[in-house]
C-alpha positions as CSV (number, residue, x, y, z in Angstrom):
1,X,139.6,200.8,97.6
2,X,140.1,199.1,94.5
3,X,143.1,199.6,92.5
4,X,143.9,198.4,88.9
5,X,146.2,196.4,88.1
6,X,149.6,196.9,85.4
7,X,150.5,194.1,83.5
8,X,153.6,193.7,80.5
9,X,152.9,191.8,77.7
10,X,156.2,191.1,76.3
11,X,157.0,189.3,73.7
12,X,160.8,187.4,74.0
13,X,162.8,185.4,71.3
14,X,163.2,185.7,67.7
15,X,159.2,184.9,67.3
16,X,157.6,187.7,65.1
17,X,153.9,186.8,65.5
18,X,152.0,188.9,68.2
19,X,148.2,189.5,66.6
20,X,147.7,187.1,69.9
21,X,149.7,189.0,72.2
22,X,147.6,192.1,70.7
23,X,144.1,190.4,71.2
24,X,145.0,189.7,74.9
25,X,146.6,193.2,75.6
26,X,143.4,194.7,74.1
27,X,141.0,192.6,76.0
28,X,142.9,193.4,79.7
29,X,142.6,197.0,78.8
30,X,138.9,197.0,78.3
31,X,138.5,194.5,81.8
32,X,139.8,197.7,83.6
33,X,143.8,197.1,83.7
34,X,146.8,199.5,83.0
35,X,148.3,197.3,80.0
36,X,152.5,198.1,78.7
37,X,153.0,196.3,75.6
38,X,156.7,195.8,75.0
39,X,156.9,195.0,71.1
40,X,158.6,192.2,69.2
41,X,162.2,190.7,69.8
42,X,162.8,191.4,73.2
43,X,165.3,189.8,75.6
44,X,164.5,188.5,79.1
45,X,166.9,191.5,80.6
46,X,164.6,194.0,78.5
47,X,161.5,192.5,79.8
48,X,162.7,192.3,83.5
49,X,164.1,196.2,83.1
50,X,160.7,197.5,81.9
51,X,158.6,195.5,84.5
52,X,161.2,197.3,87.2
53,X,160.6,201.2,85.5
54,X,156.7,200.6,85.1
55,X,156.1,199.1,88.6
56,X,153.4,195.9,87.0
57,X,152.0,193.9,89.2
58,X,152.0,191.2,86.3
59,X,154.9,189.7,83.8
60,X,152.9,188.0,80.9
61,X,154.8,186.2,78.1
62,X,153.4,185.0,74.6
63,X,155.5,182.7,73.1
64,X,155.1,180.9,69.8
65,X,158.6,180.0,68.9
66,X,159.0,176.7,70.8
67,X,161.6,177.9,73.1
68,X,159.1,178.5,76.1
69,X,161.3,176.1,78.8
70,X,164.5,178.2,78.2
71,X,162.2,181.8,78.3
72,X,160.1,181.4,80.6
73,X,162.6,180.0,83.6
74,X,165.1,183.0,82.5
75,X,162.8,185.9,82.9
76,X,161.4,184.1,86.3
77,X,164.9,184.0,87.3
78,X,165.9,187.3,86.7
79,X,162.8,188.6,88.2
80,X,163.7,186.9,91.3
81,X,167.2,188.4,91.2
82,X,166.2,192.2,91.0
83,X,163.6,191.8,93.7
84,X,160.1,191.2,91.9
85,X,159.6,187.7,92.3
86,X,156.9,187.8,94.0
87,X,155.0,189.5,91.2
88,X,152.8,187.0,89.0
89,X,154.6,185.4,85.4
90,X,151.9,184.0,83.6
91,X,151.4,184.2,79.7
92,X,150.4,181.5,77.1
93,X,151.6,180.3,73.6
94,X,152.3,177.0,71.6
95,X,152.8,174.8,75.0
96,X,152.2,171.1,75.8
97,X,150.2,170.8,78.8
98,X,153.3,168.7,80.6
99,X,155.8,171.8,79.9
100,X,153.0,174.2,81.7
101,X,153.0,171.6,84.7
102,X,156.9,171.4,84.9
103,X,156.7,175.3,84.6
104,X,154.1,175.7,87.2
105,X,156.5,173.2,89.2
106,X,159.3,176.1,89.0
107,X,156.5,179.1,89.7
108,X,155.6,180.0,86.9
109,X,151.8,180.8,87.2
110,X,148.7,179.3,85.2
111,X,149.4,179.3,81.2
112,X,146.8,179.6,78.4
113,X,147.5,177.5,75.0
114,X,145.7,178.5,71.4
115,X,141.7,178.9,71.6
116,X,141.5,180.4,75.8
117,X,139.4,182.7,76.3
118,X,140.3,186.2,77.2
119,X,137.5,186.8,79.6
120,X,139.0,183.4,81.8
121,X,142.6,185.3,81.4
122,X,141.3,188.5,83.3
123,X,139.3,186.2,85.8
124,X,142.9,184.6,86.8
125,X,144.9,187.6,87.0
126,X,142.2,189.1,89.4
127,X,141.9,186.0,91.7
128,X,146.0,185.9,91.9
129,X,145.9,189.6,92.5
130,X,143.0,189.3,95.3
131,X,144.7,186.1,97.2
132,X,148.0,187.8,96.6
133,X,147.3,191.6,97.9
134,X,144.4,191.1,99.7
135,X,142.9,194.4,97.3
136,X,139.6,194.6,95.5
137,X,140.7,194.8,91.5
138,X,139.6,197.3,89.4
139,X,136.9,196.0,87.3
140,X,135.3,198.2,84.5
141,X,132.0,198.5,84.3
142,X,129.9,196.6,80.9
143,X,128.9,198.9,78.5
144,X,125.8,200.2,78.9
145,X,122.9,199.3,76.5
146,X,121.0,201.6,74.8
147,X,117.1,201.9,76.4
148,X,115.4,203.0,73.5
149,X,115.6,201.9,69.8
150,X,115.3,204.8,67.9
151,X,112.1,204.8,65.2
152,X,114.2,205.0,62.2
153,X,115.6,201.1,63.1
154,X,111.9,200.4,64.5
155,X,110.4,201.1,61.5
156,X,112.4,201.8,58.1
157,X,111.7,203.6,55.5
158,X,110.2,202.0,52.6
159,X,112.7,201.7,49.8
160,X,111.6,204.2,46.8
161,X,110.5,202.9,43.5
162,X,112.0,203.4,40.7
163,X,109.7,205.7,39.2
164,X,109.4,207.6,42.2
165,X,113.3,207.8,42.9
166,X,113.6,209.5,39.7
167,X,111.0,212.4,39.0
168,X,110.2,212.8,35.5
169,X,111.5,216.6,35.5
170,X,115.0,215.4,36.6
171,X,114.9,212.4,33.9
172,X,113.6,215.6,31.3
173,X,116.8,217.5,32.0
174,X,119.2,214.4,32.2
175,X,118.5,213.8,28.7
176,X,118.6,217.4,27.7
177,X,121.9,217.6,28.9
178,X,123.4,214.7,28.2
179,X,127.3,214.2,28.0
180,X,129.3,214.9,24.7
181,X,131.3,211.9,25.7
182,X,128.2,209.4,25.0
183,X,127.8,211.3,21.7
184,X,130.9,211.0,21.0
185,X,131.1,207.8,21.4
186,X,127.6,206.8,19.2
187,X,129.3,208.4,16.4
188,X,132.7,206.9,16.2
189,X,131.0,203.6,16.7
190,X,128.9,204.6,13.1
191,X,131.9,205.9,11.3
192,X,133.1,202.7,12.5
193,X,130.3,200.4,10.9
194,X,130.6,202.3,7.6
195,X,134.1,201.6,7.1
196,X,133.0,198.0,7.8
197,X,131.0,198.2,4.9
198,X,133.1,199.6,2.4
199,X,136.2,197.7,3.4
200,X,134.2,194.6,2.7
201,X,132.1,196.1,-0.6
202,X,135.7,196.6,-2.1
203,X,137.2,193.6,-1.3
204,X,134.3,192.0,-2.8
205,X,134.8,193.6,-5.7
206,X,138.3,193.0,-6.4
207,X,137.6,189.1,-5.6
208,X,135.2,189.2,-8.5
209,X,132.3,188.2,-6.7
210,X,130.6,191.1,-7.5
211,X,132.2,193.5,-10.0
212,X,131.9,197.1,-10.0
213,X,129.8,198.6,-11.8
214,X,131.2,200.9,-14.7
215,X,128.9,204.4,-15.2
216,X,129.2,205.0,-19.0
217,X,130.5,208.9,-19.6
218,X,128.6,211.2,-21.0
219,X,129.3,212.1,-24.6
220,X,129.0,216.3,-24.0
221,X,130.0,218.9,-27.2
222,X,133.0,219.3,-25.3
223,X,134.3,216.2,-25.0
224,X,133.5,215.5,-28.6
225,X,136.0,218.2,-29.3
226,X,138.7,217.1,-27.6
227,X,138.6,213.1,-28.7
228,X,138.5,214.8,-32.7
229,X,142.0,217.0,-31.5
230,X,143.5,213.9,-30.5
231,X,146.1,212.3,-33.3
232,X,145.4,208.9,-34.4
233,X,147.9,206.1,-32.5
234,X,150.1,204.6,-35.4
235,X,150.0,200.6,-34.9
């Protein structure tokens, strides 16, 4: 009967980067496994306590921070202390391929540096599980692929032309009712241009370039009257 199998990624020390620890949790869930994620900044007692409440067949560590030969042999400690050491430690992180054999020296199982694949992570977990056990893993099945293509992706649709995306009846009543905004706009832009124009005519004018002209008055009866009213100016 198979049985899946519980790992806890935990992630121990002051190191606050876990996309990686993510990635790996994500990818043992979808191989079939019962994954417990235990957040950042945790301690090697926390870890240990949460491997003993969720019963995990598997301790896996991700560490970045540099400290992985004073982690690693503290949480491998502990574990043998409380009575699960003879569950699997593994994990991976930032480690020189001489500190994973002095760990492996200690028990610590097989560690997986920057670029490992997830698929060869699940392989090694099984394989411990299977010599360890003697039980048949879970293994999910592979997504199933799809036995037909439907005839929209077989054959698309031609893309419409421009003349026939828009009918002329719909481009007849766009233009009927066009926005005020757009009117708006045309006619501020005008009143605009003819203040231009004057602006510059007057300053033009005051330069002396070209002086205004002077429309002579018409000399009406009226007018007549009045200049005859008016009292000489004494010099």
């Amino acid at each position: 009967m198979q049985r899946k199998i519980r790992v806890l990624v935990g992630k121990p020390g002051l190191d606050g980067h876990d996309r990686g620890a993510k990635v790996v949790a994500a990818a043992l869930r979808d191989a079939g496994m019962e994954v417990i994620y235990t957040g950042l900044h945790q301690t090697p007692d926390q870890i240990v306590e949460a491997a003993i409440q969720e019963d995990v067949d598997v301790v896996a560590l991700s560490v970045l921070s540099g400290a992985h030969m004073t982690l690693f042999p503290e949480v491998l400690s502990q574990m043998r202390d409380r009575g699960i050491g003879d569950r699997l430690l593994s994990g991976g992180g930032i480690i020189p391929p001489d500190d994973m054999k002095t760990l492996a020296e200690m028990g610590v199982g097989k560690l997986f540096g920057p670029g490992s694949s997830t698929q060869d992570i699940a392989q090694e977990i099984r394989r411990w599980f299977k010599e360890t056990t003697g039980e048949e893993p879970f293994v999910a099945p592979a997504p199933a692929m799809p036995t037909h293509v439907p005839m929209e992706v077989d054959a698309p649709a031609p893309r419409a032309t421009r003349a026939s995306a828009a009918p002329k009846a719909a481009r007849t009543v766009t233009r009927k009712h066009a926005p005020k905004r757009a009117a708006k706009r045309v006619t501020k832009t005008a009143t605009k241009r003819a203040t231009k124009k004057r602006t510059a005519k007057r300053a033009t004018a005051r330069a002396g370039r070209a002086p205004a002209r002077k429309t002579a008055r018409r000399a009406t009866p009226a007018r007549k009257a009045r200049t005859a009213r008016k009292p000489a100016r004494r010099r």
